[in-house]
Structures are given as structure tokens and as C-alpha cells.
VEXDREN-2710 file (C-alpha; in Angstrom, 1 decimal):
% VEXDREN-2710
k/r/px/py/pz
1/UNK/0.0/0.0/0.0
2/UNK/1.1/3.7/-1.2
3/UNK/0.2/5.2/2.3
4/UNK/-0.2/9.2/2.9
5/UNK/2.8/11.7/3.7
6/UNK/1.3/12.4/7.6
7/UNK/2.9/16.2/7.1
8/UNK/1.2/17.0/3.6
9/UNK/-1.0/14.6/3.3
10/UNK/-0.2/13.5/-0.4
11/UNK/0.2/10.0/-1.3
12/UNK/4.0/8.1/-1.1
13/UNK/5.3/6.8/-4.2
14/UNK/3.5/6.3/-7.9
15/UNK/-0.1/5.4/-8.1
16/UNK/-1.0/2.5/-9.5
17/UNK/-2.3/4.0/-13.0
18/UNK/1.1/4.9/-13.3
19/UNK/3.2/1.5/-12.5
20/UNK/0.8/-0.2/-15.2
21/UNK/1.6/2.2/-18.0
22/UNK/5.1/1.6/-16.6
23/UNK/4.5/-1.9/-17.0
24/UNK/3.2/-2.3/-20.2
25/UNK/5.9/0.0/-22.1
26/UNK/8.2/-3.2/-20.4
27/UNK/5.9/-5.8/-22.3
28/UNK/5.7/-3.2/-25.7
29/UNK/9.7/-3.4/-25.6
30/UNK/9.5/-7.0/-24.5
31/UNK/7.3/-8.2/-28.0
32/UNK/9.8/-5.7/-30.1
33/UNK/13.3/-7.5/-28.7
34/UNK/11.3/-10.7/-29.7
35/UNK/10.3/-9.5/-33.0
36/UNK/13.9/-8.9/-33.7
37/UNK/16.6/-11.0/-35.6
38/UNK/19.9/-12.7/-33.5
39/UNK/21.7/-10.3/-35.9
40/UNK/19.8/-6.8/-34.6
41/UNK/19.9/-8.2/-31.0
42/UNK/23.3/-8.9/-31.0
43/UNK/24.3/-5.1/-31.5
44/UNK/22.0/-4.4/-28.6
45/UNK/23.3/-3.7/-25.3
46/UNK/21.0/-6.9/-23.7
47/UNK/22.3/-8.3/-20.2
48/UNK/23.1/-12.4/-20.9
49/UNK/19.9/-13.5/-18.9
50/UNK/17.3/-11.5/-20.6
51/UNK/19.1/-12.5/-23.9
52/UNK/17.8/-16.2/-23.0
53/UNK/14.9/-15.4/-22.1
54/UNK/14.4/-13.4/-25.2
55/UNK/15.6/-15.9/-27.5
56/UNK/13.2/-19.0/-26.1
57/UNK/10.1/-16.6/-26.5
58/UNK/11.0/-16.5/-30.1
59/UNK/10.8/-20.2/-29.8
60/UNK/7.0/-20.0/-28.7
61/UNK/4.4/-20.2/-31.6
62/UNK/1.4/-21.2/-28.9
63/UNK/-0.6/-17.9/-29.1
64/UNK/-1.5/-18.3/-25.5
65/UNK/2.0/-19.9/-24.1
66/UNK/3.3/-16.9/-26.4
67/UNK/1.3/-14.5/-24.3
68/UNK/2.0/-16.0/-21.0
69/UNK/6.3/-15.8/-21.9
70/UNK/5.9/-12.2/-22.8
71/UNK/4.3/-11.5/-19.8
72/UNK/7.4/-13.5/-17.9
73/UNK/10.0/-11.7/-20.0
74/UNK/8.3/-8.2/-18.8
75/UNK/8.4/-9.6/-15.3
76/UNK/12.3/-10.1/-16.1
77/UNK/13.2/-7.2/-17.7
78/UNK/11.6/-5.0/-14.8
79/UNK/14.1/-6.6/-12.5
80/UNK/17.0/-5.0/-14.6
81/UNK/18.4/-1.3/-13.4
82/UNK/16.4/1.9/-15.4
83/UNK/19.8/2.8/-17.2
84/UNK/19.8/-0.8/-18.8
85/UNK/16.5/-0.6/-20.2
86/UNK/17.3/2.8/-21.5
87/UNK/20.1/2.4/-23.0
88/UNK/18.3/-0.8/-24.9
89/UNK/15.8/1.6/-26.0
90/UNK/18.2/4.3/-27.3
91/UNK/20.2/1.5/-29.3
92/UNK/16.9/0.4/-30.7
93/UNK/16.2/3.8/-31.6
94/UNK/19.9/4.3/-33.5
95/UNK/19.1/1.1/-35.2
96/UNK/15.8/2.2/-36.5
97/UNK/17.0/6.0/-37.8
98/UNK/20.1/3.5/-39.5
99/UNK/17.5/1.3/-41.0
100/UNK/15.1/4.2/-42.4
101/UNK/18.4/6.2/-43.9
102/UNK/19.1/2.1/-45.6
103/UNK/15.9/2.0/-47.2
104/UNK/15.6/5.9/-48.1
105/UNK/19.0/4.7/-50.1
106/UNK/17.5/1.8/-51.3
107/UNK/14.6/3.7/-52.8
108/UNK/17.2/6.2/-54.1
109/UNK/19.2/3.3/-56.0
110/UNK/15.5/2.3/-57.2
111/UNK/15.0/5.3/-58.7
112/UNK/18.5/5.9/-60.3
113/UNK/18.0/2.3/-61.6
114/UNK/14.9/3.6/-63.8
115/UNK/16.2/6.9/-64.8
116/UNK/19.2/5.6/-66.3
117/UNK/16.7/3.0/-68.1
118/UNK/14.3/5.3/-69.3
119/UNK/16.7/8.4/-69.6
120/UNK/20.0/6.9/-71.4
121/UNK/23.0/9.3/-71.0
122/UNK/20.9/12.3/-69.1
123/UNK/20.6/10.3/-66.4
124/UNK/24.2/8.9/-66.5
125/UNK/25.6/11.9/-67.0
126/UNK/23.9/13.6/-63.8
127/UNK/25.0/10.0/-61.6
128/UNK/28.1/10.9/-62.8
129/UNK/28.4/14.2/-61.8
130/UNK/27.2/13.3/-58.0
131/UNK/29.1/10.0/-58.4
132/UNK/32.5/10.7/-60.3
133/UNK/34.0/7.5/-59.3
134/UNK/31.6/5.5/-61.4
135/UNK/32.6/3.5/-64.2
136/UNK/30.7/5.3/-67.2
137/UNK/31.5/2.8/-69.5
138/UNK/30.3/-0.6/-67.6
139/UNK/27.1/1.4/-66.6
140/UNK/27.0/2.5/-70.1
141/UNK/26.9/-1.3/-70.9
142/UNK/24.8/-2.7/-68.0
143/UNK/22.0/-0.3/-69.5
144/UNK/22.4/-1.4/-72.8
145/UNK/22.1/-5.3/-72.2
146/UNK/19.1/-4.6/-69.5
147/UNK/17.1/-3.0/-72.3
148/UNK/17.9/-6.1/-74.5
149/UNK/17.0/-8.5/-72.1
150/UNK/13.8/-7.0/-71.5
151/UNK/12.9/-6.5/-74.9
152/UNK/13.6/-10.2/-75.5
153/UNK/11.9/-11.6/-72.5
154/UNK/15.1/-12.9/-70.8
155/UNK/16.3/-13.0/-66.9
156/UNK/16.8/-9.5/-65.5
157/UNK/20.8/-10.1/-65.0
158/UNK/22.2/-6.6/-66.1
159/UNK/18.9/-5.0/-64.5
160/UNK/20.4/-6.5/-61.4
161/UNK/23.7/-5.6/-62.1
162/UNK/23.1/-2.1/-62.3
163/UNK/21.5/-2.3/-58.6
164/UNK/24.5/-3.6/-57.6
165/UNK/26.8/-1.0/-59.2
166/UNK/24.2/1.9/-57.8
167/UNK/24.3/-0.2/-54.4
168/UNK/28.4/0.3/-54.1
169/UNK/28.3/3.8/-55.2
170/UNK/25.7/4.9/-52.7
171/UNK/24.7/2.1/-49.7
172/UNK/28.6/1.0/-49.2
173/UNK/29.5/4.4/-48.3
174/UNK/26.9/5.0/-45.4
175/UNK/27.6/1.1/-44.3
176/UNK/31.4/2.3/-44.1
177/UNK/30.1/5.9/-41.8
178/UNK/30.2/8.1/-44.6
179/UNK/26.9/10.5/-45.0
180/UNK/25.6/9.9/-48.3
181/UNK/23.2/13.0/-49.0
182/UNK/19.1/12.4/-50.1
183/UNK/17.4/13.6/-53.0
184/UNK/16.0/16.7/-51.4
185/UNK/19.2/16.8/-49.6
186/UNK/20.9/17.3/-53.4
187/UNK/18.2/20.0/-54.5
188/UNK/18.6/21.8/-51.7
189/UNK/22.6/22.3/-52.6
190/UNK/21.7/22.2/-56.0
191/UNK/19.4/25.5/-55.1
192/UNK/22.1/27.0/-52.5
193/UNK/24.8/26.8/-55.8
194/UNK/22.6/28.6/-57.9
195/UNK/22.0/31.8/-55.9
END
């Protein structure tokens, strides 16, 4: 029981209202550490107990044993320190702002991909003046042959080439720490250098 300050008369500690809430953000982070691969778990900051815990509710398929393992890993991961569970929701947060710039790039490669398809040499010639270090001619050539093999019905081999090629021009870089600029990022200086 909470109990009454005798002085001020307000209540001692939190209220129950708020050690629920409290609880269920627990179980929230809880289902997301399950719903994550060994890979993205592994460059989390996770204490070796809850780690085992976490990896044998992944094991659970049982919708109702699932349920009742959540509810055990919560009860787990509330006996860990405040700073832990912090700094395990700050890494997930670093992962996901990694993961949205990754796909942002991957859309980016995407649409390079089509420009230089439908495009020809415009397009090359503007990924070559953001990109210099491309190869102009093997990009020259991966177009080409992915125009042939789609007018001929054949595998999409060059058209997955040219990903690749896009993909260690622009996705390598950020993998390595380098900042790799957006689209509106581009205009923007693209705007700045024309005033």
C-alpha cells in the first residue's frame, strides 16, 4: 500500500495507474526484442539472462504460451536497473533511424535504376556528376544489355547488375560511416549553388 505523507498529506510513491503504463511499455519493448533478428539483437546492449529469455520466447508459436512468456520476459526485464532498459531503448532507436536512412537509399538506388533505363546518357551523365567515381563505361553497358533483355523476354541479370553497381556507389558508403546525401538533400545544394 502507497500510504499518505502524515505532514502534507499527499500520497507516497507512484499510483498505481502509473506503475501499469510503466509496465506495459516493459511488455511493448518486451514483444519488439522478440520480433527482432539474433543479428539486430546482437548489437544491442541486452544483459546475458534477458538474452535467453528473449531468444526462447522466439521459440513459442502457442498464441496463448506466447502470451503467458511475454508476460514472464516483462516480469524479467523489470528486475533490470532503469539505465539498462534505456540504453536498450536508445540502441533500438539508433538502429531504426540506420535502417530508415538504408531503405531511403534503397529507394534512391531504385529510382537511379529507372532513370538511367528510361533516360539513357541524361541520367548517366547527372549519376556521374554526383558519383565521379563510377565506371561510365560498364554502366553504359549494363543499361544497354538490361534493355535487350527486357525487350527479348530474358532474366533480369544486367537489370540486377546495375543495382548492384548503384548499391556500391551509394549504400557501401553509409555502411562504411560516410553520409551519403538524399534527393531533397541534393536539390537543396543544387538550389544554395545557384544563388
Amino acid at each position: 500500500m502507497r500510504g499518505r505523507d502524515q505532514d502534507t498529506g499527499e500520497f507516497l510513491g507512484e499510483s498505481r495507474s502509473q506503475n501499469r503504463r510503466e509496465a506495459l511499455e516493459i511488455l511493448a519493448l518486451g514483444e519488439q526484442l522478440v520480433d527482432l533478428t539474433p543479428a539486430q539483437l546482437a548489437r544491442l546492449p541486452i544483459p546475458e539472462g534477458l538474452l535467453e529469455h528473449i531468444e526462447y520466447s522466439k521459440r513459442i508459436t502457442s498464441h496463448g504460451a506466447r502470451k503467458r512468456q511475454l508476460a514472464f520476459l516483462a516480469k524479467q526485464m523489470r528486475r533490470e536497473e532503469d539505465e539498462t532498459l534505456d540504453a536498450i531503448r536508445n540502441a533500438l532507436d539508433a538502429n531504426s533511424e540506420t535502417s530508415r536512412r538504408e531503405v531511403a537509399i534503397m529507394h534512391r538506388m531504385e529510382r537511379w535504376r529507372e532513370r538511367l533505363l528510361a533516360e539513357g546518357d541524361v541520367a548517366l551523365a547527372e549519376l556521374l556528376d554526383e558519383h565521379p567515381e563510377a565506371d561510365r563505361q560498364e554502366l553504359r553497358t549494363l543499361v544497354r544489355n538490361a534493355l535487350a533483355e527486357k525487350a527479348k523476354n530474358k532474366p533480369p541479370r544486367a537489370y540486377r547488375e546495375i543495382y548492384q553497381v548503384l548499391r556500391n556507389l551509394m549504400l557501401v558508403p553509409l555502411l562504411a560511416g560516410l553520409d551519403v546525401g538524399s534527393d531533397d538533400e541534393d536539390e537543396e545544394a543544387d538550389d544554395e549553388a545557384q544563388e
